[in-house]
N, C-alpha and C positions, 0 to 999 in steps of 0.2 A: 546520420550521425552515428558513428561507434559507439561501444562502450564504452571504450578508455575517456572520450571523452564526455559521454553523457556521466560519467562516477565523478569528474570535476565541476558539473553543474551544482548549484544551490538546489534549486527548484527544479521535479521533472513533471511533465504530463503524465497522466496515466497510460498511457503507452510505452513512455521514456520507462517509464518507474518497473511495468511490467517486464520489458527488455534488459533492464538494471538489477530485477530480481528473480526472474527465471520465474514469475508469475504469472500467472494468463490475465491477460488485461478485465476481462469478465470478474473474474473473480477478485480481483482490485475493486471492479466498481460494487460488486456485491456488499463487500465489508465497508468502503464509503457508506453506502447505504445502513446497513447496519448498526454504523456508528464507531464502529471498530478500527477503524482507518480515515485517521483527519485527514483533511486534505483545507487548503489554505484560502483558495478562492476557487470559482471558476475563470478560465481565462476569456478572451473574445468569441473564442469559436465552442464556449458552455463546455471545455474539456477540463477536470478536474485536474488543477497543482496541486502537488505534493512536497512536503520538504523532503531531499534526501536522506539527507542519516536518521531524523527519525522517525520515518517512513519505512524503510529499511531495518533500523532495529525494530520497530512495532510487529513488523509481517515475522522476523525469526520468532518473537514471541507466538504470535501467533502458531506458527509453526511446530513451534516447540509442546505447545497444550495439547495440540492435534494430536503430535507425535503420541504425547502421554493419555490417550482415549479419550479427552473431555470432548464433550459436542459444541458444534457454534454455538447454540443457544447458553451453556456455560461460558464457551468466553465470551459472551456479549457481557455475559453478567457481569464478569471479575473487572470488564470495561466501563460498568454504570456508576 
């Protein structure tokens, strides 16, 4: 599946999601983990959905603190 159509999904896998954001799927599942990045269920095959937009605006956030020097363990914080 393309992009163009994986950006008209609802829900992506974390692979979809990673592809859809120019993210590396690891590091998707990282911040799952984390807590930092919901994710909605897991599906049959234990791969974590995500909703797209905001899933997609979470990670620019994300992005964005980065960019302005704060460490993961800060935005885990600004996320508790």
């Amino acid at each position: 599946m393309g992009i163009r159509e994986l950006r008209k999904k609802e829900h992506l896998r974390k692979n979809e999601l990673a592809k859809v954001s120019g993210t590396r799927a690891s590091t998707i599942k990282y911040y799952s983990e984390l807590g930092i990045l919901p994710f909605i269920q897991k599906d049959k095959r234990l791969s974590r959905v995500y909703e797209r937009v905001s899933s997609l605006e979470r990670l620019k956030e994300i992005r964005a603190f980065k960019r302005k020097g704060m460490s993961i363990q800060e935005i885990v914080q600004l996320y508790k």
